[in-house]
Each structure stands twice: as C-alpha cells, then as structure tokens.
C-alpha positions as CSV (number, residue, x, y, z in Angstrom):
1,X,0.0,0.0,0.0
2,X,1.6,3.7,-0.9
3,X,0.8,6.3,1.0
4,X,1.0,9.9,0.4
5,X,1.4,13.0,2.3
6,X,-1.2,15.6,0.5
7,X,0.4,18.4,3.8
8,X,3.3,19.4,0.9
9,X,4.1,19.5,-2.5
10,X,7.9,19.3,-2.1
11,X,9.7,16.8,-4.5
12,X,11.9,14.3,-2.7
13,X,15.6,14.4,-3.2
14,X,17.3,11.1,-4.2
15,X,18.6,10.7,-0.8
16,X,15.3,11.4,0.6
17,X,13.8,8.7,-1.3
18,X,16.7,6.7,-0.3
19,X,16.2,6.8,3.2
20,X,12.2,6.5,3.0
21,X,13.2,3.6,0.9
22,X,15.1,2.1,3.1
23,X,17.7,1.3,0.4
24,X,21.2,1.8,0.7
25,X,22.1,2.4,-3.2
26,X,26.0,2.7,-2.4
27,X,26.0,-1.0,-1.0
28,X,23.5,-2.4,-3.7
29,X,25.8,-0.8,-6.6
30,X,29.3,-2.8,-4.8
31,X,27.3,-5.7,-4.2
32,X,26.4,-5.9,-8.1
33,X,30.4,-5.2,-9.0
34,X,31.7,-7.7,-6.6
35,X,29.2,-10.0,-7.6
36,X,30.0,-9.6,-11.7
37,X,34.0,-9.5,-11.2
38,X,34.0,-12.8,-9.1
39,X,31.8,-14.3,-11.6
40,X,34.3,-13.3,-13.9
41,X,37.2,-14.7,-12.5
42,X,35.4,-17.8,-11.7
43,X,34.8,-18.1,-15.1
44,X,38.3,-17.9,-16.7
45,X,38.8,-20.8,-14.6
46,X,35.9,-23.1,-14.9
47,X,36.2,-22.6,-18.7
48,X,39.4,-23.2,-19.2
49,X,40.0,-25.4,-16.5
50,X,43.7,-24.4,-16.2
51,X,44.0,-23.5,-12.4
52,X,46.2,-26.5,-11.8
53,X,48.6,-25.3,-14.0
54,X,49.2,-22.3,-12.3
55,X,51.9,-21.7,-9.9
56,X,50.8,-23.0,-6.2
57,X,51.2,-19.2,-5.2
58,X,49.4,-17.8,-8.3
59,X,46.4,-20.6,-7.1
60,X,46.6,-19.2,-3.8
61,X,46.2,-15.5,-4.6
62,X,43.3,-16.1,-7.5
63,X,41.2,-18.2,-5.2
64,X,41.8,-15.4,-2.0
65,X,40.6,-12.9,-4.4
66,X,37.4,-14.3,-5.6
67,X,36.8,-15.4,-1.5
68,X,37.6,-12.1,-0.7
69,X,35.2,-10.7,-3.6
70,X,32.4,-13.0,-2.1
71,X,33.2,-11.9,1.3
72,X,32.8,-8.1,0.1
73,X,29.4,-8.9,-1.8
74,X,28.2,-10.9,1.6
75,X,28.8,-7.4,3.8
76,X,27.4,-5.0,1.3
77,X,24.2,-7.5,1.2
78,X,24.0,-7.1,4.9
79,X,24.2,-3.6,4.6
80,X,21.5,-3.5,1.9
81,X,17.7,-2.7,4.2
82,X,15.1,-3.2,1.8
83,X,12.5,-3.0,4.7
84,X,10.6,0.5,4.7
85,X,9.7,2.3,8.3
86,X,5.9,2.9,8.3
C-alpha cells in the first residue's frame, strides 16, 4: 500500500527517497560489481580449466581474491535494508 502526504508538494531528493526507501544504493551498486568481477574470474577458470597449472602461489592469490570478492558482496548484502519504516 503507498501512502502519500497531500500536507506538501515538495519533491523528494534522491537521498530522501533513499532513506524512506530504506535502500542503501552505495552497497547495492558494490554488491552488483563484486558480484560480476567474481563471476568473472570464476569463469576464466571453470572454462578453461587451467587453475592446476598455475603456480601453487598464483592458485593461492586467484582463489583469496574471488573469496575475498564473495566476502565483500556478503557485507554489502547485509548492509542493503530493503524494509521500509511505516
């Protein structure tokens, strides 16, 4: 249900709609780029399959990147309130 307030005319700014709307824009937009660049990276190695011939080290670094990458997406998704006050 929407409700309005008829008592003004005044239009909303974006961060006033933000905050009525209870979402955190900021968080939603790093969410979505973690989210694509770990998807990414997964990629390159589920299609070529070639992680085991990397270096042990190089292994170690790509797969602490795309955890860290998830990790990232995980706290800006916490941060994300999609709830409104009423």
């Amino acid at each position: 249900m929407t409700t309005t307030d008829h008592t003004t005319s005044k239009q909303m700014t974006d961060d006033e709609i933000e905050v009525q709307a209870g979402i955190n824009y900021d968080a939603l937009n790093i969410l979505e780029e973690r989210l694509e660049q770990v998807s990414a990276m997964l990629m390159i190695i589920h299609g070529n399959g070639e992680l085991s011939g990397w270096s042990k080290g190089v292994q170690d670094n790509y797969l602490w990147a795309c955890s860290t990458m998830v990790e990232q997406a995980k706290e800006m998704a916490d941060k994300i309130n999609l709830s409104t006050v009423r």
